[in-house]
C-alpha positions in Angstrom: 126.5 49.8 87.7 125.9 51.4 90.8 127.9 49.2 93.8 126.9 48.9 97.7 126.9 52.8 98.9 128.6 53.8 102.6 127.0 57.0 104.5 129.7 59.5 105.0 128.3 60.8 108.0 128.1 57.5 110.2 129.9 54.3 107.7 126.1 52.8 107.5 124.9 51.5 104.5 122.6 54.0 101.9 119.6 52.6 100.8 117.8 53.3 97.5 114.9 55.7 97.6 112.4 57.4 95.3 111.7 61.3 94.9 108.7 60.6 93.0 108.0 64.5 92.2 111.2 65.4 91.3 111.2 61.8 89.2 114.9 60.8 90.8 117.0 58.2 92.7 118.6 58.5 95.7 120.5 56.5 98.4 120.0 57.4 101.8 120.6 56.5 105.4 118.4 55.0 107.9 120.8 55.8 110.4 121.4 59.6 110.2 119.7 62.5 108.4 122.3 61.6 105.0 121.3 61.4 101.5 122.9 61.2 98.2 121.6 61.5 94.6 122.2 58.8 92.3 124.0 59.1 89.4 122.8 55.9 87.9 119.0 54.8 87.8 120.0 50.8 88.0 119.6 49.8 91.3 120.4 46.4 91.1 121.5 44.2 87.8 121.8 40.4 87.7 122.8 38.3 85.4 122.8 34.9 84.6 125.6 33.0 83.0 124.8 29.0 82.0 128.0 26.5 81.5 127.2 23.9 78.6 126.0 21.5 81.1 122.8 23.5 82.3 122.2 24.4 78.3 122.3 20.5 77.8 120.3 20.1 80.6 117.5 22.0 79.5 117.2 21.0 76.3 116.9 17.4 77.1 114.0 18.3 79.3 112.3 20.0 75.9 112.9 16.8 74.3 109.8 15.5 76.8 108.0 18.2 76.4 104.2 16.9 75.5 103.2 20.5 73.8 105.8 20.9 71.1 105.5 19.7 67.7 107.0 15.9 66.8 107.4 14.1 64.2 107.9 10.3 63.2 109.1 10.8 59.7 112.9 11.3 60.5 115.9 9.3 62.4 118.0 10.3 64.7 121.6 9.5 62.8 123.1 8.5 66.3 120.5 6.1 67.7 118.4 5.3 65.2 115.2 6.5 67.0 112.0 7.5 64.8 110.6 10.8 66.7 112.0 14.0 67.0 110.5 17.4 68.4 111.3 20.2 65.7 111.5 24.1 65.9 111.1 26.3 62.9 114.3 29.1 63.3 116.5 31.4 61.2 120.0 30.8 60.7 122.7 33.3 60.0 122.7 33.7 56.1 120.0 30.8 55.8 116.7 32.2 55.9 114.5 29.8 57.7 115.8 26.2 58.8 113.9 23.0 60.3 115.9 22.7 63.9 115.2 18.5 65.2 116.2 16.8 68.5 115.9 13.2 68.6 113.0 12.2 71.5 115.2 9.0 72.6 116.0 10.6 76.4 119.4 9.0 76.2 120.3 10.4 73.3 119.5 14.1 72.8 121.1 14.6 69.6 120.3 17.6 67.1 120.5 18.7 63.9 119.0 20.1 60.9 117.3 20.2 58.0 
């Protein structure tokens, strides 16, 4: 990944720009007359790492989420509660598995089935 670019002429920064006939990147200078071809086409990358607590975070805010499927035929083995939301997903080796998260909003617990 491409990091921040310096012109050689004058120290300023380069800039990204577009040669859109000759279908290329280039960093230039806003300063001077100085420009440089890229030899990477990603101008910018980010990416986004989650600790635990955001992962646990959002899916206790699924667990009130009015659209996905519930059900009232299972109980949470924590709490005791009688709803769940459910997902339908593959596990490694499984084939398809029923995925449940108790509804109770102090509780949060999953497993499956």
């Amino acid at each position: 990944m491409n990091t921040m670019k310096f012109c050689r002429e004058c120290n300023n920064i380069l800039y990204p720009k577009e040669d859109r006939d000759r279908r290329t990147l280039f960093f230039a200078c806003r300063n001077c007359e100085h420009q440089e071809v890229s030899d990477n086409n990603c101008v910018y990358r980010s990416e986004v790492h989650h600790t635990a607590r955001e992962r646990t975070q959002v899916l206790q805010d699924v667990a009130s989420d009015p659209t996905l499927p519930r059900t009232k035929t299972v109980r949470c083995a924590l709490c005791g509660h009688g709803e769940a939301i459910f997902f339908q997903a593959t596990a490694r080796g499984e084939g398809m598995t029923l995925l449940f998260m108790c509804c109770n909003p102090d509780c949060g617990n999953r497993w499956r089935e």
